[in-house]
LUMRO-516361 format. One record per residue: residue in one letter; x negated, z negated, y negated of N, C-alpha, C in turn. Coordinates in pm, whole numbers, padded with zeros to 5 digits, always signed. Atoms other than C-alpha are relative to their C-alpha. Example, Ala and Ser with C-alpha at 12.3 -4.5 7.8 and 13.67 -1.06 7.14 Angstrom:
a-00089+00000+00119-01230-00780+00450-00090+00000-00120s+00082+00006+00119-01367-00714+00106+00077-00073-00109
This chain:
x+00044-00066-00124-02714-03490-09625-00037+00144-00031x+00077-00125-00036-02903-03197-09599+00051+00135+00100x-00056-00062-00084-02719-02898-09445-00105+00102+00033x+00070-00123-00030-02884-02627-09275+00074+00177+00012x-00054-00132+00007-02846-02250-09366+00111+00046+00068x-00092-00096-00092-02543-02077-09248-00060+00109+00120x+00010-00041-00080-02692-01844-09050-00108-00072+00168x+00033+00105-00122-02876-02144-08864+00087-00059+00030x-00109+00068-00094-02587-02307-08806+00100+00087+00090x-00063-00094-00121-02443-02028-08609-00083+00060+00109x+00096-00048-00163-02798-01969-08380+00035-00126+00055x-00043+00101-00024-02718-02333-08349+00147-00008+00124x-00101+00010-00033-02382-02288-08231+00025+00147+00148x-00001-00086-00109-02459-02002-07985-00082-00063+00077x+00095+00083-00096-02737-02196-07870+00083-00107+00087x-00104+00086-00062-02466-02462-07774+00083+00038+00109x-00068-00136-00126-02253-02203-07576-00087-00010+00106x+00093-00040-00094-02521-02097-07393-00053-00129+00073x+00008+00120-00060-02644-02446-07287+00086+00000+00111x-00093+00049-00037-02295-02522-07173+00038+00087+00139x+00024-00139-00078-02289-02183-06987-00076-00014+00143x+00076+00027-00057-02555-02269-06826-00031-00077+00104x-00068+00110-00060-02475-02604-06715+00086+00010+00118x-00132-00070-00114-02165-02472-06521-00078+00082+00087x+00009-00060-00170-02320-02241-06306-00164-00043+00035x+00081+00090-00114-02625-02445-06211+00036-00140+00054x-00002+00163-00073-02457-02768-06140-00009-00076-00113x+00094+00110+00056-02633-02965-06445+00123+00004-00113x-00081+00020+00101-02376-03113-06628-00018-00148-00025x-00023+00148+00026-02329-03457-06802+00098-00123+00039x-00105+00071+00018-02142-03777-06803+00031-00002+00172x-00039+00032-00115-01916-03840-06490+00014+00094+00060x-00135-00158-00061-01795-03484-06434-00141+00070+00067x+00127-00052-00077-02210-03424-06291+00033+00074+00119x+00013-00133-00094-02222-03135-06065-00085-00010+00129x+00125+00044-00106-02412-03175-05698-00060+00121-00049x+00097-00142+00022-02752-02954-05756-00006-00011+00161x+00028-00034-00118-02773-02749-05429-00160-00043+00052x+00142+00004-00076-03052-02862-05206-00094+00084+00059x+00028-00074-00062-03317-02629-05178-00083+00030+00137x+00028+00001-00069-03418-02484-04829-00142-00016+00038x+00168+00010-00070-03749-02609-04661-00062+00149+00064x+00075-00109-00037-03957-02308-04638-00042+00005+00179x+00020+00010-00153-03976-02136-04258-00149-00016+00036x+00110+00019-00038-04225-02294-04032-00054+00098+00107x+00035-00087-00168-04224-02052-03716+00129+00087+00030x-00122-00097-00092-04017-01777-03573-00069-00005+00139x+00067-00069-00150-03986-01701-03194+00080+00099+00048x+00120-00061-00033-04045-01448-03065-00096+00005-00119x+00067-00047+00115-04338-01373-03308-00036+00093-00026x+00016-00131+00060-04467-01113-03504-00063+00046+00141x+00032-00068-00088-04548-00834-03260+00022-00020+00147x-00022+00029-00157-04439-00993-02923+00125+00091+00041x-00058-00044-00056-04286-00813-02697+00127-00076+00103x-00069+00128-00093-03988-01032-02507+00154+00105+00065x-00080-00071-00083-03690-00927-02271+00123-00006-00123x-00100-00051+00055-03340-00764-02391+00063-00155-00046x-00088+00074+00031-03149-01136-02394-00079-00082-00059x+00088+00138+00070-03421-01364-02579+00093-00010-00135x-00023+00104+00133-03304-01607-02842-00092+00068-00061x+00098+00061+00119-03424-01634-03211-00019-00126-00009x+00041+00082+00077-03550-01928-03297-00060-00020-00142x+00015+00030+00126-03601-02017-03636-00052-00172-00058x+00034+00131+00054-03809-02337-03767-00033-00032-00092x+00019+00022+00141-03765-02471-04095-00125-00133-00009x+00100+00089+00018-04080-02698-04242+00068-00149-00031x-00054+00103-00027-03866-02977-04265+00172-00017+00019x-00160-00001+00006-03480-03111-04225+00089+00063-00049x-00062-00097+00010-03242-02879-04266+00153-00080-00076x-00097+00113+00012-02992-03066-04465+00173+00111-00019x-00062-00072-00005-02770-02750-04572+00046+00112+00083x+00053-00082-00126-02715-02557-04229+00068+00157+00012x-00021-00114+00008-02518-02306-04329-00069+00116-00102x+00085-00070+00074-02719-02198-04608-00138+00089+00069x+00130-00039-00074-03017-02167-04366+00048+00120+00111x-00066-00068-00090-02808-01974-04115-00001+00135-00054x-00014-00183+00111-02718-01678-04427-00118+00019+00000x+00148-00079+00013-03098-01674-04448-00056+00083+00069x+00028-00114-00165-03136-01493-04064+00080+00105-00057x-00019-00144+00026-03091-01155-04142-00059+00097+00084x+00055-00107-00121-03111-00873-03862+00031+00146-00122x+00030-00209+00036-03265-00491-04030+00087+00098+00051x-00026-00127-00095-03235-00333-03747-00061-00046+00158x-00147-00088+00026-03005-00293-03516+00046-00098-00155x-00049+00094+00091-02791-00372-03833+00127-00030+00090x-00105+00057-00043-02472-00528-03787+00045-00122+00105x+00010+00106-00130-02567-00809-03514+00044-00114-00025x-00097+00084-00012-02332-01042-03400-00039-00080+00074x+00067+00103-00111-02437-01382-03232+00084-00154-00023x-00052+00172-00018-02395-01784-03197-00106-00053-00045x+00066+00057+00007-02593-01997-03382-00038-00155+00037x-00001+00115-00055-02711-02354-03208-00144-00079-00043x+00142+00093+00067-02942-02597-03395-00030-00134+00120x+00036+00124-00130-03136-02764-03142-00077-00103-00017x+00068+00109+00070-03305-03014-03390+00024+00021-00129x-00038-00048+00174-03265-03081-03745-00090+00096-00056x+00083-00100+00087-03562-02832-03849+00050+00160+00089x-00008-00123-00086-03476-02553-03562+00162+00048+00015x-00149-00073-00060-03159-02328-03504-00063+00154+00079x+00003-00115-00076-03145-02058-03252+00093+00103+00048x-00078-00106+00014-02945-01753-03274+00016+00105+00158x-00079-00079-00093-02794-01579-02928+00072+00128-00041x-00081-00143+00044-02666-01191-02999+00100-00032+00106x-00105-00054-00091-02351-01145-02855-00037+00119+00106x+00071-00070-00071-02469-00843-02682-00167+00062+00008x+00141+00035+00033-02838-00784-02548-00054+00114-00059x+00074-00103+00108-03080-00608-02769-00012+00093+00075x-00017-00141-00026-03116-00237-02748-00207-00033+00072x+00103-00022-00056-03414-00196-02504-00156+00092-00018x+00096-00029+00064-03776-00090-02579+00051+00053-00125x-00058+00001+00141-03675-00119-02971-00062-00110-00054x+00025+00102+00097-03816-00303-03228+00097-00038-00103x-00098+00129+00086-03602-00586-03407-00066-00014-00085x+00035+00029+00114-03641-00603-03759+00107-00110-00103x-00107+00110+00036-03524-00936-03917-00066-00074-00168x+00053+00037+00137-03549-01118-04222+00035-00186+00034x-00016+00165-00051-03598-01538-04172-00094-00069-00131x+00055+00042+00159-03578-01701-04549-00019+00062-00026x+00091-00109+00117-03671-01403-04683-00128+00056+00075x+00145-00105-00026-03984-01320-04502-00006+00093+00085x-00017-00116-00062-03993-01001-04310-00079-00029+00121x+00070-00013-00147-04063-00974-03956+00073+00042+00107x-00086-00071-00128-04009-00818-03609-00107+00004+00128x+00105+00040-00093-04056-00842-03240+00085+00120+00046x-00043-00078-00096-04046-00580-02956+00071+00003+00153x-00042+00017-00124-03838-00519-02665-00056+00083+00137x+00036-00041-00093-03921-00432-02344+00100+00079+00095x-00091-00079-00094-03730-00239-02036+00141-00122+00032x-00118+00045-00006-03409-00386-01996+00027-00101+00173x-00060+00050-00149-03413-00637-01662+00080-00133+00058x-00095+00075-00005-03121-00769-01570+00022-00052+00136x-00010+00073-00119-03082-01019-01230+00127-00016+00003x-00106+00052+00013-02770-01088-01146+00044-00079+00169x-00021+00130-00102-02726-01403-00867+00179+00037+00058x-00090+00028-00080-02420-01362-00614+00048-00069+00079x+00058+00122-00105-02347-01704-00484+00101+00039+00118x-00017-00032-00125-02077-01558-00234-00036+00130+00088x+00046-00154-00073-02264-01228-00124-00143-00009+00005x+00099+00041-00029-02580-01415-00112-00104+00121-00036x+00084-00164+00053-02783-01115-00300-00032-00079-00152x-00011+00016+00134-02962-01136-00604-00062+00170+00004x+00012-00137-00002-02984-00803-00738-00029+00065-00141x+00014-00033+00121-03158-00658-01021-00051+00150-00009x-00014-00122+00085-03131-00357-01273-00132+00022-00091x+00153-00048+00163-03438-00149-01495+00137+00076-00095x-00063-00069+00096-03225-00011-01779+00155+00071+00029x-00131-00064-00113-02898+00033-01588+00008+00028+00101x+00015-00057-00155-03011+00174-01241-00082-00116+00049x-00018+00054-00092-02973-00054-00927-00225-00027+00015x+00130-00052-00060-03406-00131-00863+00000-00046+00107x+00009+00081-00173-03375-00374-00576+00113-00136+00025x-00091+00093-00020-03115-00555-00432-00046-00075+00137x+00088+00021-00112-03258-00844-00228+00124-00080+00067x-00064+00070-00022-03102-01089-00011-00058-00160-00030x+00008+00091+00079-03091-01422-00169+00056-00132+00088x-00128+00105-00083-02964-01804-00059-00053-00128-00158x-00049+00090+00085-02852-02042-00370+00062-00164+00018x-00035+00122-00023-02758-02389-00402+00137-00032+00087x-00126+00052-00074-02563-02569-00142+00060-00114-00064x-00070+00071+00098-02270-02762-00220-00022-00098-00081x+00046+00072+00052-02434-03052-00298-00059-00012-00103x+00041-00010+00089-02616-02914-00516-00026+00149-00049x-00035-00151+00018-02477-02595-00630-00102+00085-00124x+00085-00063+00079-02659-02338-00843+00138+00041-00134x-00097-00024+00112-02486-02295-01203+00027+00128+00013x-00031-00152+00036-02295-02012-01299+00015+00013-00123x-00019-00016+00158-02295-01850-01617-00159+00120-00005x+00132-00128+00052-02554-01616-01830-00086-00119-00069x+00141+00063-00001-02884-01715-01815-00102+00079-00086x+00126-00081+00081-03233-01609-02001-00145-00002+00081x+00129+00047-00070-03583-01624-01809-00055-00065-00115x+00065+00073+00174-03741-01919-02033-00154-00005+00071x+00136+00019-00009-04080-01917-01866-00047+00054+00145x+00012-00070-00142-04278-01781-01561-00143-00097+00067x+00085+00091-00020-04489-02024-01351-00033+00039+00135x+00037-00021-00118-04707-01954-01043-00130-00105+00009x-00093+00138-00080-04782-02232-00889+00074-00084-00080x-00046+00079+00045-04576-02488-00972+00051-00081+00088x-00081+00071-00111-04481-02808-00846+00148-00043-00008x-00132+00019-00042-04130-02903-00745+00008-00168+00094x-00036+00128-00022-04050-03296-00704+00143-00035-00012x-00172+00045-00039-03668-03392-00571-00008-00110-00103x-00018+00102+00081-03736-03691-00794+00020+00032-00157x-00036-00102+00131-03680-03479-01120+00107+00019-00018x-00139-00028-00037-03324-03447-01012+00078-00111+00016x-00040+00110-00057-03287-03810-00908+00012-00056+00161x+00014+00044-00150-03335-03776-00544-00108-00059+00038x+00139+00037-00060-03637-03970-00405-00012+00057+00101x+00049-00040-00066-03869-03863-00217+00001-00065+00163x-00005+00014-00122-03786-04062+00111+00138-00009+00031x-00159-00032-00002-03392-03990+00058-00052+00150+00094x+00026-00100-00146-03338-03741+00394-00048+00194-00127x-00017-00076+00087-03285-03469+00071-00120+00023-00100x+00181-00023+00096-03651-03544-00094-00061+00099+00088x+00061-00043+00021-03899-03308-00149-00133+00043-00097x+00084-00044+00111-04212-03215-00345-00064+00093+00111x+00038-00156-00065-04355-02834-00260-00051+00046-00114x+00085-00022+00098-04589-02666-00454+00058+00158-00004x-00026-00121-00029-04433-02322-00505-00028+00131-00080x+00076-00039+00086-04494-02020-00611+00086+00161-00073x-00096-00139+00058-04365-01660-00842+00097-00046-00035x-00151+00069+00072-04142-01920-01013+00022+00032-00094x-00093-00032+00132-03909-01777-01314+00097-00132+00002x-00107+00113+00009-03724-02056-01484+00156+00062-00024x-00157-00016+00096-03333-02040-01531+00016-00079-00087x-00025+00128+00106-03290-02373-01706-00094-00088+00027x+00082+00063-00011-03469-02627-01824+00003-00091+00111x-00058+00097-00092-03273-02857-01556-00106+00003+00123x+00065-00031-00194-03510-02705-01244+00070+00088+00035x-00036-00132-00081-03341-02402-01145-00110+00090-00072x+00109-00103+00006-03595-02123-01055+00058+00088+00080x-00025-00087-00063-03557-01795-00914-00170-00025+00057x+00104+00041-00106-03862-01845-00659-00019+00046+00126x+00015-00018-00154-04039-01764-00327+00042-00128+00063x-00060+00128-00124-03898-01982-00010-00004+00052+00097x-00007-00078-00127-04027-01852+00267+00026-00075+00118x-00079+00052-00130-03884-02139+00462+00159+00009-00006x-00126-00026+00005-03556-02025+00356+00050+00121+00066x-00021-00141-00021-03602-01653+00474+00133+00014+00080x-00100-00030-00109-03385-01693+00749+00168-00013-00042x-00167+00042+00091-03061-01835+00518-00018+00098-00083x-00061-00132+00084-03146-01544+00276+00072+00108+00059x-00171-00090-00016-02826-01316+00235+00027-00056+00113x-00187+00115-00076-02577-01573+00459-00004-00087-00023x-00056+00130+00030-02576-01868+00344-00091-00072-00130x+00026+00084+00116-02610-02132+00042-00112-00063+00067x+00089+00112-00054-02918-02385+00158-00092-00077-00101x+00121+00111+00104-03119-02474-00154+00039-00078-00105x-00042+00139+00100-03089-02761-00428+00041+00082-00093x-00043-00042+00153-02999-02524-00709-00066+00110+00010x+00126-00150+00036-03277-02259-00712+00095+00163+00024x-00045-00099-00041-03234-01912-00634-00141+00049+00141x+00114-00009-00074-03477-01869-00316-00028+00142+00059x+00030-00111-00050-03622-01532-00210-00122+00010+00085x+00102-00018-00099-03896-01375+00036-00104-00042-00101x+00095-00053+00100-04230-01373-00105+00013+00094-00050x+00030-00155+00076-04241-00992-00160+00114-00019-00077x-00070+00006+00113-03937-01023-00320-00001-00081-00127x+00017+00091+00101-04017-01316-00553-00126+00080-00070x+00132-00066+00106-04372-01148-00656+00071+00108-00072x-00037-00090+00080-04198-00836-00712+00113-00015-00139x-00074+00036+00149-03950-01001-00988-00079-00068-00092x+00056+00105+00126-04177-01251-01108-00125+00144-00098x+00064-00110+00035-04393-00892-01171+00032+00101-00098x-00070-00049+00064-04134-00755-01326+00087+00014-00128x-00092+00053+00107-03921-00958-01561-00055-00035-00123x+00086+00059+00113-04026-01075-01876+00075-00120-00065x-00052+00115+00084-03947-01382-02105+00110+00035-00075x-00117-00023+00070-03618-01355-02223+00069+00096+00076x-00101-00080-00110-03448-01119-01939+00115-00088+00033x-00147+00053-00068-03084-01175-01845-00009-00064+00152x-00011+00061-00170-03029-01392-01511+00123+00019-00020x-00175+00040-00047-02633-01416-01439-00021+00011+00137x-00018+00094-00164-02533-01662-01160+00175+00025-00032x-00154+00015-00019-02131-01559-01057+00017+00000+00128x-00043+00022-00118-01925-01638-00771+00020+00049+00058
C-alpha cells in the first residue's frame, strides 16, 4: 500500500474535523443519529398595510408568506418592528400562509412604522388617532381626535336579542351604500325580525355584520334605548361625519 505524505495525512485529518464540525451544526449527519434539516421559510408574498399607506392607530399587520408556513415560529422572529422599537403584540395565523400581528398598545399617531417582514424593509403611515368608543348602557357613541372629546353623539345598539358585542374593535372597511339582508344572520326575510335596507356611511366592526351606520328610522331610540340587531345606529349627520372621519384600522370599543 501506498501511503501518502505526512503532511497530507494531517490536511487529511483536519479536513475530517472540519467535515464533522460541520455536520453538527447544520443538521447533516449520517447513519441513524441524522439530524432534521430546518425547513426553509417561503419567501413573503404581501404585507398589509403596504408600502406607503396610511391606516388608523389600531390596524393589524398582516404578513403573507408565498406558501405554507410549516415552521410558525420561525416566521413570527422574522416580523421585526424599527421603529417604535420595542413593540409588543399577539400573533394570530389566520391561514397557513398568513399571520397577523395586534400591538398591545395602539401605534403612536401620525408616525411612520418601520418594520422588517423576512428581512425586507418596509413601512406604513399613521394617521390622527380616532378612537369610538360604543356605550351600550348610556346609549352614546362617542369619539376622540388624538385624546380630546370631538363629538359625542347619541347612539342605540343591539337589543337583547341581538346584542351588540363588546370588546376592542378595528374599523375593517368603509362602505356607502351597502346592503343589509336579516338572512346573513339567519333570520328570514318574512320572520316578523327580517329585513333587507340598503344603507348608508357604513364602517364595519366585524366581519359578522356589525356596522357603525346611519338609521334614521332609529333617530328617535338614539341615546335611550337598545333597538337594533347588533349595529351601532346613528343620525345621518352623525354617521357621515364618522364615516368622514375614521380611517381603516381606527379603534371602535363596544363596553357596558
Amino acid at each position: 500500500m501506498i501511503k501518502a505524505p505526512r503532511a497530507l495525512r494531517s490536511a487529511l485529518v483536519v479536513l475530517g474535523a472540519s467535515t464533522i464540525a460541520l455536520a453538527l451544526t447544520t443538521g447533516l449527519t449520517t447513519g441513524t443519529g441524522q439530524a432534521a434539516v430546518p425547513t426553509p421559510l417561503p419567501g413573503v408574498a404581501a404585507v398589509s398595510p403596504s408600502a406607503g399607506e396610511r391606516v388608523g392607530v389600531g390596524m393589524p399587520v398582516t404578513v403573507t408568506f408565498a406558501g405554507p408556513v410549516a415552521d410558525r415560529a420561525a416566521a413570527e422572529q422574522s416580523i421585526h418592528f424599527v421603529s417604535p422599537k420595542d413593540v409588543t403584540g399577539r400573533f394570530a395565523w389566520t391561514s397557513p400562509t398568513s399571520v397577523q400581528f395586534t400591538p398591545d398598545t395602539f401605534w403612536p399617531a401620525h408616525s411612520e412604522i418601520k418594520m422588517l417582514a423576512g428581512g425586507i424593509p418596509m413601512s406604513f403611515g399613521t394617521n390622527a388617532a380616532v378612537v369610538g368608543v360604543a356605550d351600550l348602557s348610556a346609549h352614546t357613541f362617542t369619539v376622540s381626535i388624538d385624546g380630546v372629546v370631538a363629538r359625542d353623539m347619541p347612539a342605540s345598539m343591539g337589543k337583547p336579542a341581538h346584542p351588540t358585542p363588546i370588546g376592542s374593535f378595528t374599523a375593517l372597511e368603509k362602505q356607502s351604500p351597502v346592503v343589509m339582508d336579516s338572512r346573513t344572520i339567519g333570520i328570514p326575510l318574512s320572520d316578523p325580525e327580517g329585513y333587507k335596507l340598503t344603507v348608508y356611511d357604513a364602517v364595519r366592526v366585524t366581519w359578522g355584520g356589525v356596522y357603525v351606520h346611519a338609521a334614521p328610522w332609529s333617530v328617535a331610540s338614539q341615546g335611550n334605548s337598545n333597538v337594533s340587531h347588533g349595529c351601532i345606529n346613528l343620525s345621518n349627520d352623525n354617521a357621515a361625519w364618522y364615516y368622514n372621519t375614521v380611517s381603516i384600522g381606527d379603534p371602535i370599543i363596544v363596553q357596558a
